[in-house]
VOVO-809090 format. One record per residue: x, y, z of N, C-alpha, C, O, CB in turn. Coordinates in steps of 0.02 Angstrom, whole numbers, plus 50000, padded with zeros to 5 digits. Glycine has a CB too. Layout:
REM VOVO-809090
XYZXYZXYZXYZXYZ/...
***
This chain:
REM VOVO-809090
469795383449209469585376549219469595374849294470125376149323470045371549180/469135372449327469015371549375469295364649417469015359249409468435372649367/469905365449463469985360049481469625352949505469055352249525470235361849508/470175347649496469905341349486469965337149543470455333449536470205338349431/469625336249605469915332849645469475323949631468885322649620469845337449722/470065319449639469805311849625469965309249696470445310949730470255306949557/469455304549717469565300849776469445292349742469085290249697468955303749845/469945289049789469975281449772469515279649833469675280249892470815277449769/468965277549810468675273649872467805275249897467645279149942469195276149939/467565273249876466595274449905466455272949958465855272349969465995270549873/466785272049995466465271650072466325278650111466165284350096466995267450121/466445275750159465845283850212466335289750217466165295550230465555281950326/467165286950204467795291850212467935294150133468405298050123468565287450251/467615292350086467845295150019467095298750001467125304049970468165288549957/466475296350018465885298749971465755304150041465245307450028465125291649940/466055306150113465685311550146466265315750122466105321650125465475311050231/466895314850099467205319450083467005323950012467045330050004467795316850085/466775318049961466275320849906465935325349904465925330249866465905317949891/465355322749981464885326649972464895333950015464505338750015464345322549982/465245333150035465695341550075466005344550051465995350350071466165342050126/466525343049990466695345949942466095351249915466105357349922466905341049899/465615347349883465035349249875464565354549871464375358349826464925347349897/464465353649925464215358449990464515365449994464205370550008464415354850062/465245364849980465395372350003465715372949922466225376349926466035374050086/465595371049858466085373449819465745371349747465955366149720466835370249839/465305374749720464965371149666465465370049595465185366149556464285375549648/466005372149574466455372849514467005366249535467405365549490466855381749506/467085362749576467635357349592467505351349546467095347449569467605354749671/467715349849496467425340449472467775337149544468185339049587467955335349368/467405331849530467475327449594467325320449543466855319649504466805329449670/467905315349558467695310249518468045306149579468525307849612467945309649431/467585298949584467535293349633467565287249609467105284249580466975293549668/468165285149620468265278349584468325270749653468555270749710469145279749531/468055266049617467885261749678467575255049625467105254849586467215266149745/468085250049646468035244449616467455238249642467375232549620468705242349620/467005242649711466945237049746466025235749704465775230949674467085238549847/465775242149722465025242949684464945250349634465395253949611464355243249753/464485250749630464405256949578463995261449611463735265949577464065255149507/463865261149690463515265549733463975265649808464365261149822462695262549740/463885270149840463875269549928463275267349935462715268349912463975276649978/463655262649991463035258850034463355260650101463765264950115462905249350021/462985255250144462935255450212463465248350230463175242950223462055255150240/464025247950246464565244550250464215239750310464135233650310465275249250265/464035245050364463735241050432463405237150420463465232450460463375243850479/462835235750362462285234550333462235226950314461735223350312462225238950279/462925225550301463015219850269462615213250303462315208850272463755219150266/462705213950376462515207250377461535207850395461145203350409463085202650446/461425214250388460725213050390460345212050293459735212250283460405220850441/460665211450258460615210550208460515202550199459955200850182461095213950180/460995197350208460935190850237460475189250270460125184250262461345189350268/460435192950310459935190250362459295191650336458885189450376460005193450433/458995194750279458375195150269458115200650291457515201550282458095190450290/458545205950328458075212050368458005217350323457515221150328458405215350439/458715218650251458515224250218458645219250154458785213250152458935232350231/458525225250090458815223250044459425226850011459355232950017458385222350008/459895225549986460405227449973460355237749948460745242349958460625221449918/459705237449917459595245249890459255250549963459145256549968458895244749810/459185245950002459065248750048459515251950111459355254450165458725245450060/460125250550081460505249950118461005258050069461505261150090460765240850125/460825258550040461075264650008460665272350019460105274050000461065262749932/461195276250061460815279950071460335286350032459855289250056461115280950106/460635287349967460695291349919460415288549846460745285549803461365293149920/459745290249844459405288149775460025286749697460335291749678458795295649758/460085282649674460705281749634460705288149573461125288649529460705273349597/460145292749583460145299549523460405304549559460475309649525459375302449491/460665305049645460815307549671461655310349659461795315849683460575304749713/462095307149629462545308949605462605312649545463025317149546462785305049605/462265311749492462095315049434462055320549462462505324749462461535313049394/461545321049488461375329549492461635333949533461445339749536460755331049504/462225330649580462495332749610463145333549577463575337149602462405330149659/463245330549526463705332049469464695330849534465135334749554463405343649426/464555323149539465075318549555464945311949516464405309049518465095317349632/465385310049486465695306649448465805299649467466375298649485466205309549436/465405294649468465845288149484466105284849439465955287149384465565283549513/466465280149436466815277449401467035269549437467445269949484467335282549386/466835263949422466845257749419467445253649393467355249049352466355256749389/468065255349417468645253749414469275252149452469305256549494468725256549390/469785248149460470245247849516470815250649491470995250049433470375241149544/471165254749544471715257349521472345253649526472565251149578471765262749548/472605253549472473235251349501474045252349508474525248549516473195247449486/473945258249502474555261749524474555269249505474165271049462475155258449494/474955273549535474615282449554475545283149551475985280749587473955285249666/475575287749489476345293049485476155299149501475735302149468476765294149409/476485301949560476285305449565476755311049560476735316049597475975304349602/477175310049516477495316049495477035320849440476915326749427478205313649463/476905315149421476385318349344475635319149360475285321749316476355312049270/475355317349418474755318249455474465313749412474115315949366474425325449464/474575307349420474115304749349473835296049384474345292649376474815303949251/473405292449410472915286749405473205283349339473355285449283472075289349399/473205276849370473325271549302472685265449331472745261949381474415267049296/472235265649296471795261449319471845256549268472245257249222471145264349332/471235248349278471335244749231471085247649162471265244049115471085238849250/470705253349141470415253949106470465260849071470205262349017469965251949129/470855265049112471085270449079471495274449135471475272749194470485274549045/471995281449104472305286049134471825289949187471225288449186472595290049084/471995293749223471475299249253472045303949287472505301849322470815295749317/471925310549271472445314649312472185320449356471715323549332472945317749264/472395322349414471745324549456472355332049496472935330249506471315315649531/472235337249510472315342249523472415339849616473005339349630471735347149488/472075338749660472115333949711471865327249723471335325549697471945336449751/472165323649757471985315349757471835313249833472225313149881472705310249725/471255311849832470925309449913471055301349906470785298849857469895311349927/471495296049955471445289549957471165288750018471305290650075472025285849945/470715285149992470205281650054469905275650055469315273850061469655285150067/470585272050045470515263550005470125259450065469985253750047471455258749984/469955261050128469765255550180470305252250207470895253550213469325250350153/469885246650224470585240850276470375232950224470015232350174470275238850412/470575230350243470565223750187470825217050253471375217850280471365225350099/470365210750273470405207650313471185204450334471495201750288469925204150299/471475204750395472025202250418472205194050375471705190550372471895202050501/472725191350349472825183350361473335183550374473695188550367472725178050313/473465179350392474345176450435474705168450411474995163850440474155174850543/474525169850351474765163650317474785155650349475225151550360475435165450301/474035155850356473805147550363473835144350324473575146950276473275145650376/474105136850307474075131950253473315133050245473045134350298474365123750270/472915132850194472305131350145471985138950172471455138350203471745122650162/472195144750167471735149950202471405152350129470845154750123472195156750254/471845151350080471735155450015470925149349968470595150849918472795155649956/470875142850015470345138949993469815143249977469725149049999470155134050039/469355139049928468735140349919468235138449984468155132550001468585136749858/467935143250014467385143050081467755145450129467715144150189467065135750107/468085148650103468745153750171468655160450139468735162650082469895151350171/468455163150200468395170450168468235174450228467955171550274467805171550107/468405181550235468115187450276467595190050251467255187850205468515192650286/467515195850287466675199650292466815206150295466705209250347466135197850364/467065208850243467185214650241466865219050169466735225050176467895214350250/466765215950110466585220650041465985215550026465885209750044467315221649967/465615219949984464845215749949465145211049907464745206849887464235220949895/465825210149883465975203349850465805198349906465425193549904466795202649823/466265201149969466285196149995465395191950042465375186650073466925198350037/464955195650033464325196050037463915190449997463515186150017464175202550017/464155192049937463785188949872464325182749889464085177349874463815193849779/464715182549905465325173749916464915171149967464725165349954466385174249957/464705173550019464445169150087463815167650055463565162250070464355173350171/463515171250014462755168850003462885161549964462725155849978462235174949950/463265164549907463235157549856463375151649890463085146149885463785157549795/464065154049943464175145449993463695141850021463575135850012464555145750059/463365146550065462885144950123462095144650077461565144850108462915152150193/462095144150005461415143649996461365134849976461795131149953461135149649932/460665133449993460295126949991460575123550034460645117650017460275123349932/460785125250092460955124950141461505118150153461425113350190460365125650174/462095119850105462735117850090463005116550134463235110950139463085121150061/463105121750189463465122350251462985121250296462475124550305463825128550262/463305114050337463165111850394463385117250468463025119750511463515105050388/464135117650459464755120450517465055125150491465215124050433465345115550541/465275132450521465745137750507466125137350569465975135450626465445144850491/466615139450544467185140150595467415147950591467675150250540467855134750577/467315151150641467455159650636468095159550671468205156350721466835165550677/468505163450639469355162250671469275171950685469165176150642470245158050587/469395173150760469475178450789468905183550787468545186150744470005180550768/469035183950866468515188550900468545195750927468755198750977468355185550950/468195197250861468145203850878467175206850833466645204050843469035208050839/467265211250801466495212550820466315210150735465735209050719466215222450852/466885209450686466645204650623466405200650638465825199050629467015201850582/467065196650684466775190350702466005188250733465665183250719467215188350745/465845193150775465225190650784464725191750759464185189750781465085190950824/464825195650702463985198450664464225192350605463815192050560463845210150623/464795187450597464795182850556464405177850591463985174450563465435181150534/464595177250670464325169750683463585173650695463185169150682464745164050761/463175179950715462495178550704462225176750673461805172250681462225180850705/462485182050588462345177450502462265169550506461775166250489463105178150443/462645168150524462555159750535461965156250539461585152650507462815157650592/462125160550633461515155550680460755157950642460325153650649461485158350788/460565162850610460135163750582459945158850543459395156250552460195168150561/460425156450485459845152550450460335145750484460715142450449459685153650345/460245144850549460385136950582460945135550567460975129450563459975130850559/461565138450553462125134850525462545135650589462655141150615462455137950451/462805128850616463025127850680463795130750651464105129650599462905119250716/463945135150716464695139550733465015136650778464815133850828464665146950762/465795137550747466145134450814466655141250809467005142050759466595124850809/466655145650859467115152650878467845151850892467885147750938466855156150945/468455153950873469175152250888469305157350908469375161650865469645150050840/469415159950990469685166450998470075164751054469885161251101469195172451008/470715167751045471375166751067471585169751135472035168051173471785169251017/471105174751139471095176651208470635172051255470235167851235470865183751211/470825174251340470345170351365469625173651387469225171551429470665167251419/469565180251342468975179451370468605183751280469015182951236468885183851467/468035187251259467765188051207468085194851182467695198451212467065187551215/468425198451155468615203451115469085206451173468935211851197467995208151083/469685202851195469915202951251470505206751262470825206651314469965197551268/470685211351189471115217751193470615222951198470885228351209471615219051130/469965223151194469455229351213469115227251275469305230051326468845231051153/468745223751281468495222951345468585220751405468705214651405468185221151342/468595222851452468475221451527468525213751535468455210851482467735224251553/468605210451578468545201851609467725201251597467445197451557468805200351715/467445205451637466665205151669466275207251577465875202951559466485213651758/466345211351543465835211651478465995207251451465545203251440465805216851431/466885205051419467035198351401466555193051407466255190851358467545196451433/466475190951465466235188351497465525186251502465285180651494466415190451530/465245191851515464435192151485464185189451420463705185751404464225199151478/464835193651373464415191051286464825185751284465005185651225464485196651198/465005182651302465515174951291464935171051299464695167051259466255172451355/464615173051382464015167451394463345167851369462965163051362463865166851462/463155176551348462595176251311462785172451224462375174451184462315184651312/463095169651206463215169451143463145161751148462725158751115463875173051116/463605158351192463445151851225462845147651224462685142851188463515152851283/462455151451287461835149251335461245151151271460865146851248461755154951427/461245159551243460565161251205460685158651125460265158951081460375170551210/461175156951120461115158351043461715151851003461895151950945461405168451026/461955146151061462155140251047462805139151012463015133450998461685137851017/463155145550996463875145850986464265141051022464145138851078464105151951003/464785139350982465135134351004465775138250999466145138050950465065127450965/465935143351072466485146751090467085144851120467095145251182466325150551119/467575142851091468325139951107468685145951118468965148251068468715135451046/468755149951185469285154651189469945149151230469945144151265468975162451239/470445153551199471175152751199471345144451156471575139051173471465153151292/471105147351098471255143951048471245146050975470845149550943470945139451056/471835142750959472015148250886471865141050828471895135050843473185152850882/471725143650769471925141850693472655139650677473095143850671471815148150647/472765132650671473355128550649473135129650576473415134450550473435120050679/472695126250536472695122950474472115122850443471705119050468472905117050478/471955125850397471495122950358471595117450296472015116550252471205128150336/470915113950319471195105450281470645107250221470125110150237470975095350340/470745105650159470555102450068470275098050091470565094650134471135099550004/469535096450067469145091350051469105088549963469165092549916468485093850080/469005082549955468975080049915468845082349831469045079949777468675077249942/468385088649853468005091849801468435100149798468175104349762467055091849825/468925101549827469475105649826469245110649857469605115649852469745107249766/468585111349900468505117549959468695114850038469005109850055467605120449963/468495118250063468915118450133468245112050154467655112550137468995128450192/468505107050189468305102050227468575101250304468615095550327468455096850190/468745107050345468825102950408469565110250420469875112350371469065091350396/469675112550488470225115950520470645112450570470205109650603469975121450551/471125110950593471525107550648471805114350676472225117850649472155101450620/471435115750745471785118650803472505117950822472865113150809471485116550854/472645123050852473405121950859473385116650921473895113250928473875129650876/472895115850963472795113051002472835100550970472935095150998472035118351027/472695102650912472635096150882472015095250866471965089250851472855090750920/471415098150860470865096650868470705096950790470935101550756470515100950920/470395093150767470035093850705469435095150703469065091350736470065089150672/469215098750677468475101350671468265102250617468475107050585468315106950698/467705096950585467415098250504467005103250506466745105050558466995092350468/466895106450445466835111750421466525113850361466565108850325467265113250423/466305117250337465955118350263466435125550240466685126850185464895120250269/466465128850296466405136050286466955138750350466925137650410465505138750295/467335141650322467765145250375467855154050377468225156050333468495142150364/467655157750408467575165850418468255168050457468335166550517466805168050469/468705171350423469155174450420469085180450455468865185050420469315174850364/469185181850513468915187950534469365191150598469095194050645468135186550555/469985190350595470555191950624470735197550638471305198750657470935190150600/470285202150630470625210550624470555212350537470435208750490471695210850653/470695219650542470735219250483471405224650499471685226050552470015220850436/471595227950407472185230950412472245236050346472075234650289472745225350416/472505241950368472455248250313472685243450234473065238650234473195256350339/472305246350170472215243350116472625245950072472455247850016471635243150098/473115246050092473755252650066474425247150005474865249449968474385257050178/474255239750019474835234949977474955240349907475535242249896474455225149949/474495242049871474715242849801475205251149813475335254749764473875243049738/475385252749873475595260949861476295259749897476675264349910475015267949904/476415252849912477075252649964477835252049930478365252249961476995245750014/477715251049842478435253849821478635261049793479145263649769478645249649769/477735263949816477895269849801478085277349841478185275549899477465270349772/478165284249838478715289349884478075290849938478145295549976479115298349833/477465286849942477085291749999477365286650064477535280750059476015292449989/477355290350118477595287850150477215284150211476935287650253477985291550156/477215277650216476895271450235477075268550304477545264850316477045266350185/476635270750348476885264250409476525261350410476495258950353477015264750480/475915258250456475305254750450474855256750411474755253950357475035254150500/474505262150432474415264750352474815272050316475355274450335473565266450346/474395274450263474915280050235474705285850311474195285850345474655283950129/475165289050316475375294050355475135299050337475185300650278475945294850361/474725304150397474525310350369474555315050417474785313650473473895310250341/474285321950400474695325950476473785327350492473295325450460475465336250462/473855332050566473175334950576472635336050528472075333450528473255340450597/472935341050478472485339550395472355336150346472225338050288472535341950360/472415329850373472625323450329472875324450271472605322050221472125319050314/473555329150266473975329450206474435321450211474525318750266474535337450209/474655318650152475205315550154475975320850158476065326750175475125310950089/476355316550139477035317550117477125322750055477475327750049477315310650099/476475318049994476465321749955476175327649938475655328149970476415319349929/476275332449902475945336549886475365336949857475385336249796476205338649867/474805337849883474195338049853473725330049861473175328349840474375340249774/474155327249894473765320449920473575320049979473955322850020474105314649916/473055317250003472775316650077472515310250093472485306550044472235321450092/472385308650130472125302350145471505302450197471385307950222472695298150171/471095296650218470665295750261470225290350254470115286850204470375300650266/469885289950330469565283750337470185280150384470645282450417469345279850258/469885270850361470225266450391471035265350365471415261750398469805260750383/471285269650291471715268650275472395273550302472985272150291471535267850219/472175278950333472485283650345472865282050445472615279450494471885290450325/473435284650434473585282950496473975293050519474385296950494474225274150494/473455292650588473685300350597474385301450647474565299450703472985304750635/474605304650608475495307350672475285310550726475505308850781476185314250638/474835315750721474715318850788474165319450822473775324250825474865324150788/474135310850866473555310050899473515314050938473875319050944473445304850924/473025312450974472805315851042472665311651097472425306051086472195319651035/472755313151143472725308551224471995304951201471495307651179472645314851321/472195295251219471595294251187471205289151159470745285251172471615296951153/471835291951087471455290451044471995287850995472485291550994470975295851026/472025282150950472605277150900472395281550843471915284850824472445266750885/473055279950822473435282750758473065280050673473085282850619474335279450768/472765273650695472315272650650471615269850697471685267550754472635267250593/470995270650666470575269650693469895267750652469455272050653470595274250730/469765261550613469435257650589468665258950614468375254450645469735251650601/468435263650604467735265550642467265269650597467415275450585467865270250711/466745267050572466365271450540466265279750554466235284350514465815268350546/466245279850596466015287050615466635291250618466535297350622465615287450687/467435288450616467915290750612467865293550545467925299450530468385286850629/467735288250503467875288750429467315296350403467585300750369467615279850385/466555297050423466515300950426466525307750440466225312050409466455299350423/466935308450497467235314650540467775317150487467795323050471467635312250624/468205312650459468475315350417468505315050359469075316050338468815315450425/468145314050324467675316050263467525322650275467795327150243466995311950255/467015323950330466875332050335467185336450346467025342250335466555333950368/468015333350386468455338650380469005342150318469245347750308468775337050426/469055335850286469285334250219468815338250164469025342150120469245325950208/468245336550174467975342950118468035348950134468195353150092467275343250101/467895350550207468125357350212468645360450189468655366550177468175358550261/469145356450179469705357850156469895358850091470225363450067470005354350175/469635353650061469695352449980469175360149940469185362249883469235342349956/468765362549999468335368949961468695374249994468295378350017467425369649974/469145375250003469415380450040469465384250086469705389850089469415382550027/469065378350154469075380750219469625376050242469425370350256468355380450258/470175377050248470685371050286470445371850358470405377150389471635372350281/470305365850376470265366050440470545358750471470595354050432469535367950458/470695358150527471285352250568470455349150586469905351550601472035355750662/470795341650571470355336450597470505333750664471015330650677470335331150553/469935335150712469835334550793469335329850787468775330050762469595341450841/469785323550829469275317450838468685315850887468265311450882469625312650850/468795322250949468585323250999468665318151068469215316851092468055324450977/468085315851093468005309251113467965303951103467445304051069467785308451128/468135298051106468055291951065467435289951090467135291751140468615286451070/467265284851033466615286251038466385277550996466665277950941466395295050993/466145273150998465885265950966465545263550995465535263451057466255261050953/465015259850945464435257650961464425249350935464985247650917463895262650930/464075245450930463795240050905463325235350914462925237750955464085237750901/463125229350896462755222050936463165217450936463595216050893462105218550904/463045215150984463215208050995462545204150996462265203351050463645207051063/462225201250931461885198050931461335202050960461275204950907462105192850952/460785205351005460415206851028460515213151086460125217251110460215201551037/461235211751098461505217751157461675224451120462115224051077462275215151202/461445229051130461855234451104462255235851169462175234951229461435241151074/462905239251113463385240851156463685246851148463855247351089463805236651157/463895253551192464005258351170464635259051222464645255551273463415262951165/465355265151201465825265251256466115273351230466135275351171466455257551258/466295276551281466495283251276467005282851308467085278551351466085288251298/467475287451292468155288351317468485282251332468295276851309468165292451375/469035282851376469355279551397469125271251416468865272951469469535283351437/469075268051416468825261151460469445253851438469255249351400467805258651426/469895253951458470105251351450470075242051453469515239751467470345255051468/470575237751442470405232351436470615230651514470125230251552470685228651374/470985230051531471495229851623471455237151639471665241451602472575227251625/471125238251704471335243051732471865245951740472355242251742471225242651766/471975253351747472675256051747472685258651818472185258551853472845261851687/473405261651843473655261351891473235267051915472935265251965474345261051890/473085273551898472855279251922472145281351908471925287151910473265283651901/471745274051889471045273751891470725269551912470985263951916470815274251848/470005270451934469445268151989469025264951923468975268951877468975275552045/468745259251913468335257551870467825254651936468065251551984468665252451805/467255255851931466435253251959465915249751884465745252451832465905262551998/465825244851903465545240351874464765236751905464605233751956466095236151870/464525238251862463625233751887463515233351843463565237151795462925236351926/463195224651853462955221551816462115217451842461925216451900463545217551799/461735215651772460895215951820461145208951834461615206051808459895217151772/460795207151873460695201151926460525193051873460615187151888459855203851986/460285196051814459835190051785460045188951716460115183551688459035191451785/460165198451679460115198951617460575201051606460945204051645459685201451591/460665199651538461565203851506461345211551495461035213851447461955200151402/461515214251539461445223451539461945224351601461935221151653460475227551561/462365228951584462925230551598463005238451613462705242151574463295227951549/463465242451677463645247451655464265248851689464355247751748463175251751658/464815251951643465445252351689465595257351666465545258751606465995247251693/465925262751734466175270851742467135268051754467395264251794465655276451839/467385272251699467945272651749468075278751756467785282851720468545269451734/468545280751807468605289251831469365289351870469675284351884467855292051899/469595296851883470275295451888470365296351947470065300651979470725298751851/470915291351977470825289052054470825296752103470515297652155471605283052079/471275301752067471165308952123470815313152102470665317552142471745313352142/470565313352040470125321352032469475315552041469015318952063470205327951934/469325311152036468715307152032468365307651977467885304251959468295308152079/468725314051940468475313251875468175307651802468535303551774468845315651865/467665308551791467455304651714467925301751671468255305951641467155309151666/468045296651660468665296251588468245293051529468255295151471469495290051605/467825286751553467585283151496466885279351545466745279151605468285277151455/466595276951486466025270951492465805265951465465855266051403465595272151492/465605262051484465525255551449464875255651462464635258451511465925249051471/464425251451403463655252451414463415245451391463585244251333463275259251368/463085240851421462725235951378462095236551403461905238151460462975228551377/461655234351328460845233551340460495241151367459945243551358460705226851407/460905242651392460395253151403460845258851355461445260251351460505258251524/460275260951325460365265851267460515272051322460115273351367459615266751207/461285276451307461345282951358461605288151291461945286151244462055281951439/461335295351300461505299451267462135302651248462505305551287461235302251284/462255301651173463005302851147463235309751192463655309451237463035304351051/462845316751171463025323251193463335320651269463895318651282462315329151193/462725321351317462705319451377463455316351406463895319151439462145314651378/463405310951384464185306151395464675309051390465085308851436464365300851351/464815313251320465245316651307465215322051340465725323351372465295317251253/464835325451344465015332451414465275330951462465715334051493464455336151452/465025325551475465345325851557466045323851572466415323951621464935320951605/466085321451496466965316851502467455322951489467925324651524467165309251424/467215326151424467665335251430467635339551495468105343051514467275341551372/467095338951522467155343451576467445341651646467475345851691466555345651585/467645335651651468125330951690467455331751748467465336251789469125334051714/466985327551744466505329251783466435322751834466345317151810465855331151739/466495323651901466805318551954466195315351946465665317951929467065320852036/466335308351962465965301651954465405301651992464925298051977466365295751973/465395307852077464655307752104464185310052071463675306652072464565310752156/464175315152041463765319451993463725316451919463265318451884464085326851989/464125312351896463845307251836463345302551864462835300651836464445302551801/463555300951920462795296451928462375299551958461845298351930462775289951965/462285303952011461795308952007461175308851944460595306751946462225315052001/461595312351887461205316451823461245307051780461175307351719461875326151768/461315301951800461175296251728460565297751713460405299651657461195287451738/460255297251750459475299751732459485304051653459255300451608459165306051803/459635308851636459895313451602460075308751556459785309151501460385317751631/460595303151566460815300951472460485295251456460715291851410461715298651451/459845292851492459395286651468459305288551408459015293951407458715284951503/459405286751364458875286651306458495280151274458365278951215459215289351251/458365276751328457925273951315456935273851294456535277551321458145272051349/456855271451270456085271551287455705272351359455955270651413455855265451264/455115274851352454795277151407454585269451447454625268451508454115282451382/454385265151403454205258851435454765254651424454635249051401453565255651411/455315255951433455975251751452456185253651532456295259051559456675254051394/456195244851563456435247451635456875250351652457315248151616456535244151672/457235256351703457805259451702458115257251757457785253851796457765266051698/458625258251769459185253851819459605259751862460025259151907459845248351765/459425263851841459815270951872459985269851950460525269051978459245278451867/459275270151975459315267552078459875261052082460465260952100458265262952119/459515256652062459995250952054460695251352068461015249652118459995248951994/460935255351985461785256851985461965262652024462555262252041462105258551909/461705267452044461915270652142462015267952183462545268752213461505273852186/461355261452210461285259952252462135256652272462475258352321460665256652247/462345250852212462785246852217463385251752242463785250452286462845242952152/463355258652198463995262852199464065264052267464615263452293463985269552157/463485265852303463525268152380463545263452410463695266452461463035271852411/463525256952430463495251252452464335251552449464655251852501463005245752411/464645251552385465455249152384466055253852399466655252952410465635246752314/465415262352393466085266452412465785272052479465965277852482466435271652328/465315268852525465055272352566464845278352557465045282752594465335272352603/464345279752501464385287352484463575287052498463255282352524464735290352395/463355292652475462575294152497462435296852428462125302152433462395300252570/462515295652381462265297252316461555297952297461255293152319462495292952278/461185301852266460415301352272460275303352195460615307852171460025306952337/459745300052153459735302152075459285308752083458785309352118459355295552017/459635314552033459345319552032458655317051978458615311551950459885325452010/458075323251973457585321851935457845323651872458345327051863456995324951952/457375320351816457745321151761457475329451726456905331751724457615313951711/458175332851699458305339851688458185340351597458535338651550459175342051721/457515343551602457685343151508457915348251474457935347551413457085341951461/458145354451501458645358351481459425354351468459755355151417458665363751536/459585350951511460075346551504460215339551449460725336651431460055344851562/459485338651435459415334251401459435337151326459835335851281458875330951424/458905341351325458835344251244459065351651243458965355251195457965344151213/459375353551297459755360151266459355368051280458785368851301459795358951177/459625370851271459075376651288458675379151212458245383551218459545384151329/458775377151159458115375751111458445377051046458115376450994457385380951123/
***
């Protein structure tokens, strides 16, 4: 009989581990249990779904006969509690006992126990429940005002949802400047005012959530700032961070800090259990890089290392470079390695910014080898490989700007800024820097 491995969870850290299983091991059952839908979708997806740009099936990457015949198992159920002496799932709806057990429950939105947070029209932006909740609120255009409590990158693909169909935002972020444990003063800064000036946000930094106030009809009517401020309301977006989804496993022997604990091979404690994704928290980072890390592309890195494993290639999960992307409303934003929020003591950060428009680019490098550490990118698309070579190969900051040319990936009729961001560099550090021509061996490889 061919072992049984079950994973809790359909997102990109339970269904790439599925489908890598897969891949290298045709005799494994594989059964996938996940309370949230009865498919993987596209998590990122969510708020272009709202917005009218996809439709919800579009957002799935995998024709729904695609499991059948790939002979994985879903199952439309929540678990609620795992013995794992006896290897055995207690779901609401039946037993399940599984030979190995993949948890890859996600993160589940931060609260911090505000009077009225648990109201009706209070909610985060994290699962297609919570999707199908913002629609029903915000339809026939119910909601006048949202109030988005914390800034970070939920938060702002909540207040675009908004401004889309006209529903005036008022932003609560506690720092003084926009996602202000990740970014810089100066990008802060930028999307604080593009969000402002283009798109009419009503941004209150260094101000927190006192209270949410009950209206008459028993949903949320109105928040009071800690500041005293009352602000009416229809709709309040919960969007504080989020946090490993681990509550239902914490009276049990796996062993739990922020999230469950796993080693290089995302084993637990226990035997024959592993973990991954946003729920998993790793012991042996690497220079870098956090112990948990809430990032799509994390979740799939180890998925693929996790199946390797589960088919009988064990192999250690290497996170490499860090690596995140997003929008802010219209900016894309991309950052590699290191870039911290405050400069640190034994690094050089160079910063340019365009004269007019929110496009951004910032190098930091280390004050004696001059070496690469990280980048910050707004509004210009630069090549993942590219970026990342040069940051492994500790490649000094003259010769990164040299070769930018090399990580445009922009369009041919998009203006490029390359001269520009030299020019400034040599202007501030007296250097004679000159852009090499662009190298397409370097670009696409030798074939």
């Amino acid at each position: 009989m061919a072992n049984h491995v079950v994973i809790i969870g359909n997102g990109i850290a339970g269904i790439t581990t599925a489908r890598h299983i897969r891949k290298n091991d045709s005799e494994t059952k594989i059964t996938v249990i996940s309370s949230e839908t009865d498919h993987f979708f596209s998590r990122t997806a969510l708020m272009y779904i709202y917005m009218g740009h996809m439709r919800y099936k579009d957002t799935k990457p995998y024709e729904d006969w695609f499991w059948s015949k790939n002979r994985i198992d879903l199952i439309r159920d929540t678990v609620l509690s795992i013995d794992f002496e006896t290897e055995t799932l207690k779901t609401k709806e039946q037993d399940i006992s599984y030979d190995k057990l993949v948890i890859a429950t996600g993160s589940t939105p931060n609260k911090f126990g505000w009077k009225g947070q648990d109201l009706p029209g209070v909610q985060g932006l994290y699962s297609k429940q919570d999707l199908d909740t913002l629609e029903e609120s915000t339809a026939n255009k119910k909601v006048k005002r949202a109030v988005i409590v914390g800034g970070g990158l939920i938060g702002v693909e909540f207040a675009e949802m908004m401004r889309s169909r006209e529903i005036e935002v008022t932003f609560l972020v506690r720092e003084n400047r926009f996602w202000g444990g990740v970014l810089p003063l100066e990008e802060g800064a930028m999307i604080a005012e593009h969000m402002q000036k283009d798109h009419h946000v009503d941004l209150r930094l260094e101000e927190e959530l006192d209270e949410i106030i009950e209206g008459e009809n028993g949903r949320v009517s109105a928040v009071i700032t800690k500041k005293g401020e009352r602000i009416e309301c229809e709709l309040v977006g919960l969007t504080a961070g989020v946090r490993p989804n681990v509550d239902f496993l914490k009276n049990s022997t796996l062993e739990i800090g922020k999230g469950i604990k796993v080693n290089k091979y995302l084993e637990t404690n226990v035997p024959n259990v592993y973990a991954a994704g946003d729920c998993a928290e790793v012991q042996e980072t690497v220079p870098g890089r956090r112990s948990i890390e809430a990032v799509w592309y994390v979740g799939r890195m180890m998925g693929e290392t996790l199946g390797q494993t589960l088919a009988g290639n064990k192999i250690a999960y290497e996170p490499g470079i860090w690596f995140n992307s997003a929008k802010f409303f219209d900016i894309e934003y991309q950052t590699y390695g290191n870039v911290a929020a405050n400069n640190q003591e034994d690094e050089i950060t160079f910063y340019w910014k365009h004269p007019s428009k929110s496009i951004s680019f910032r190098a930091v490098y280390d004050k004696n080898s001059r070496a690469l550490r990280g980048i910050n990118n707004f509004g210009i698309r630069l090549r993942h490989k590219i970026c990342e070579g040069w940051i492994k190969s500790n490649t000094p900051i003259e010769i990164v700007l040299s070769e930018l040319r090399n990580a445009n990936f922009d369009p041919e009729f998009f203006k490029q800024y390359e001269k520009d961001i030299i020019s400034q560099f040599n202007i501030e550090n007296g250097t004679s820097i000159k852009p090499k021509k662009k190298n397409l061996l370097a670009i696409f490889g030798r074939g």
